[in-house]
Backbone bond lengths (Angstrom), bond angles and torsions (degrees), N, CA, C in turn:
res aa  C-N    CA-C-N  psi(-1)  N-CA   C-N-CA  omega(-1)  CA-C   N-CA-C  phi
1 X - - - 1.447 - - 1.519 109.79 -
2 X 1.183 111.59 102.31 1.484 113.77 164.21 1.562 125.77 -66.96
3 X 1.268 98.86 141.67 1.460 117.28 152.62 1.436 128.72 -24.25
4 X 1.532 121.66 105.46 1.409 93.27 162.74 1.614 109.76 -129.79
5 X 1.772 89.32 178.04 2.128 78.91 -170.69 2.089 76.74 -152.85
6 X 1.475 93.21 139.66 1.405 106.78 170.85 1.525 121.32 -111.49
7 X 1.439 112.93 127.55 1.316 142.77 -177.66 1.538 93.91 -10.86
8 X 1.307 123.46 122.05 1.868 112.43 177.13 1.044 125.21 108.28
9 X 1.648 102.43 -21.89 2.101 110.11 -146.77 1.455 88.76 -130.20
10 X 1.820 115.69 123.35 1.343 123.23 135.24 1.165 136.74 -30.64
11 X 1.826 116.82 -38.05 1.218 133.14 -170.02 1.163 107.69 -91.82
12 X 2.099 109.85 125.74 1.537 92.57 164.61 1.817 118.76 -123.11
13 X 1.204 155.55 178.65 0.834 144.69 159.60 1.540 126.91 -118.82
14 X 1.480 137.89 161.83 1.250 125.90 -170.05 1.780 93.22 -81.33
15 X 0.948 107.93 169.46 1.837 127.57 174.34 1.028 112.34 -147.34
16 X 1.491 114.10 138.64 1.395 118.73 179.28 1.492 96.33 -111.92
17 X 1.595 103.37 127.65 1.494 129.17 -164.72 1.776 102.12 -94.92
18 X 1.447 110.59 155.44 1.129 115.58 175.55 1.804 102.56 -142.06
19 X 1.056 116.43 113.51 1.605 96.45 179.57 1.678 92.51 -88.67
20 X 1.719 91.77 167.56 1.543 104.08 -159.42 1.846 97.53 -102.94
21 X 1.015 136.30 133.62 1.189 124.61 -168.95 1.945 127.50 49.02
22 X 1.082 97.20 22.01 1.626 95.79 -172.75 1.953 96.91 -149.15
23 X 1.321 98.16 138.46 1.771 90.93 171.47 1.241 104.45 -101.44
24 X 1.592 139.14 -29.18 1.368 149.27 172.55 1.160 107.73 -102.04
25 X 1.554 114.26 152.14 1.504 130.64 148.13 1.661 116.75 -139.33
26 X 1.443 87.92 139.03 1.690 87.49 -174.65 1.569 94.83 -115.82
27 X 1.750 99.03 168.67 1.764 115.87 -177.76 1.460 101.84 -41.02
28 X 1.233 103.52 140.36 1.435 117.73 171.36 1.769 123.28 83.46
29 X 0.874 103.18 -28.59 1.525 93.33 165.33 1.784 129.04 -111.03
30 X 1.274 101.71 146.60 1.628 142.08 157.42 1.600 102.45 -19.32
31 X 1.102 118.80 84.85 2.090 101.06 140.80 1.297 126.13 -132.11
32 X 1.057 135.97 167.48 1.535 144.12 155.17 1.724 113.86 -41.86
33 X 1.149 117.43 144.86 1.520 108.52 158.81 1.710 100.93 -163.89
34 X 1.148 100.03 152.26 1.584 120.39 160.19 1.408 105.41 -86.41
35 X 1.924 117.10 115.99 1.075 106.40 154.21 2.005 132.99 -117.48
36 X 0.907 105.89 148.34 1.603 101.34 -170.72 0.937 102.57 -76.10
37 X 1.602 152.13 153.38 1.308 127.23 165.39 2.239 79.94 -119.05
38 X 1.386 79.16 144.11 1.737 94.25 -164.03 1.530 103.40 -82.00
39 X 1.855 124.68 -17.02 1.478 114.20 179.27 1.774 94.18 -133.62
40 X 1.288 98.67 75.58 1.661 94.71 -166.06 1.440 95.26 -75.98
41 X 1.423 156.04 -7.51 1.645 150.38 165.90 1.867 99.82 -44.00
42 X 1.618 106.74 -33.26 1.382 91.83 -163.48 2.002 108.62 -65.77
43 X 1.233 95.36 -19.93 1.732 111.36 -168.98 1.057 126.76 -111.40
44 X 1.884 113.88 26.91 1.182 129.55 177.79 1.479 119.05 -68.03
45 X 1.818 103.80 139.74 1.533 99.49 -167.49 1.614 128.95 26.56
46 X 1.547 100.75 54.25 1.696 126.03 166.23 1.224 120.18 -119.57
47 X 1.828 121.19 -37.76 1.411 112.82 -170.45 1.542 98.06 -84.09
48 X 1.611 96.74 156.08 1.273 132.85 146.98 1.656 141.32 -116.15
49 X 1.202 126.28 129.15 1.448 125.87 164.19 1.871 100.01 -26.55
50 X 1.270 101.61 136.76 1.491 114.84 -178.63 1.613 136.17 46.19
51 X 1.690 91.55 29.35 1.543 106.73 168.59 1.403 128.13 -73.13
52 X 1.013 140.93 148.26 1.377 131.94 171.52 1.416 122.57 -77.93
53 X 1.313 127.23 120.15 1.603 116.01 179.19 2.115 97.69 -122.34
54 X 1.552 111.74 151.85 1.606 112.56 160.96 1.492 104.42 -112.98
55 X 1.347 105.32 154.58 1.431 116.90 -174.69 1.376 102.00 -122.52
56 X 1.475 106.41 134.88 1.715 102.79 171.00 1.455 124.47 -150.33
57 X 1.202 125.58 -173.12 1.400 140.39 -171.39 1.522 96.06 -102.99
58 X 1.050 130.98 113.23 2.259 111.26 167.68 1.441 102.36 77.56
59 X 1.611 89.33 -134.21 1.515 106.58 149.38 1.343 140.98 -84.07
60 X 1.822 91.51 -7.24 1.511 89.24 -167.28 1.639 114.01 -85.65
61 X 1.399 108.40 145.49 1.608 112.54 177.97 1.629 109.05 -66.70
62 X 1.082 125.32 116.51 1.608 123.94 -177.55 1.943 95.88 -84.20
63 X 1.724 102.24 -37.81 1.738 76.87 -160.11 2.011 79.99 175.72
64 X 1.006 103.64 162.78 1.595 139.20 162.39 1.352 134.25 -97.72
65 X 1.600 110.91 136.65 1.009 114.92 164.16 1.450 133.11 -153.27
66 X 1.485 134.43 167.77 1.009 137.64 175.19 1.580 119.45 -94.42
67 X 1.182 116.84 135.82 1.554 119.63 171.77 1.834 106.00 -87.06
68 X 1.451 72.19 147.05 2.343 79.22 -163.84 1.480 82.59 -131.68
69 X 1.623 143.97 -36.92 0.835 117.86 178.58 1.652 111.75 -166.69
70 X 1.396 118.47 149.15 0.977 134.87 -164.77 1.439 137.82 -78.13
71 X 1.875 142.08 31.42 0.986 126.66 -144.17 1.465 134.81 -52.29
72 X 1.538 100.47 -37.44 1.659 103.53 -173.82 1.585 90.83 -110.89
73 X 1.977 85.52 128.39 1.516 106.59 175.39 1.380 140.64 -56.47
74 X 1.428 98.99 -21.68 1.204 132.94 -172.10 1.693 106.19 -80.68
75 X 1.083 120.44 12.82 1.534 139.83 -165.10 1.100 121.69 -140.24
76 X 1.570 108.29 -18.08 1.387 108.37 171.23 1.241 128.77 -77.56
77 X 1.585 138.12 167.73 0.915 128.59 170.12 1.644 130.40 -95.79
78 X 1.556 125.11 133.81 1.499 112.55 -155.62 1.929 92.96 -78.51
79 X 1.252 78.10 154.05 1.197 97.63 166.16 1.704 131.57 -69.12
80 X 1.323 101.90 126.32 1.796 91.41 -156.28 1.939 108.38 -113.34
């Protein structure tokens, strides 16, 4: 379970990743994934569709991604 930390936010939490059609991914390429974020209270009414989040190991940056969509509401961000 990697690390994650959202565009803005000190705080990060582990996520349990699911890639979507793929059981591996190696350096350098593109996939889809479902991620859980395991202490989602820290990121209440913060995400948005097409935010930037990095995912990592430690410190180390494993990789990037974009948010495309939002399941739990309770995570979204209100509209301002």
């Amino acid at each position: 379970r990697p690390h994650v930390r959202f565009d803005g936010r000190k705080e990060m939490s582990s996520g349990e990743q699911l890639f979507v059609d793929k059981e591996k991914v190696f350096p350098c390429e593109t996939v889809t994934a479902e991620i859980r974020i395991l202490s989602p209270m820290l990121f209440e009414k913060y995400l948005f569709v097409g935010q930037r989040f990095e995912f990592g190991e430690g410190q180390k940056v494993v990789g990037y991604g974009e948010v495309i969509e939002i399941i739990n509401t309770h995570l979204h961000q209100a509209i301002r």
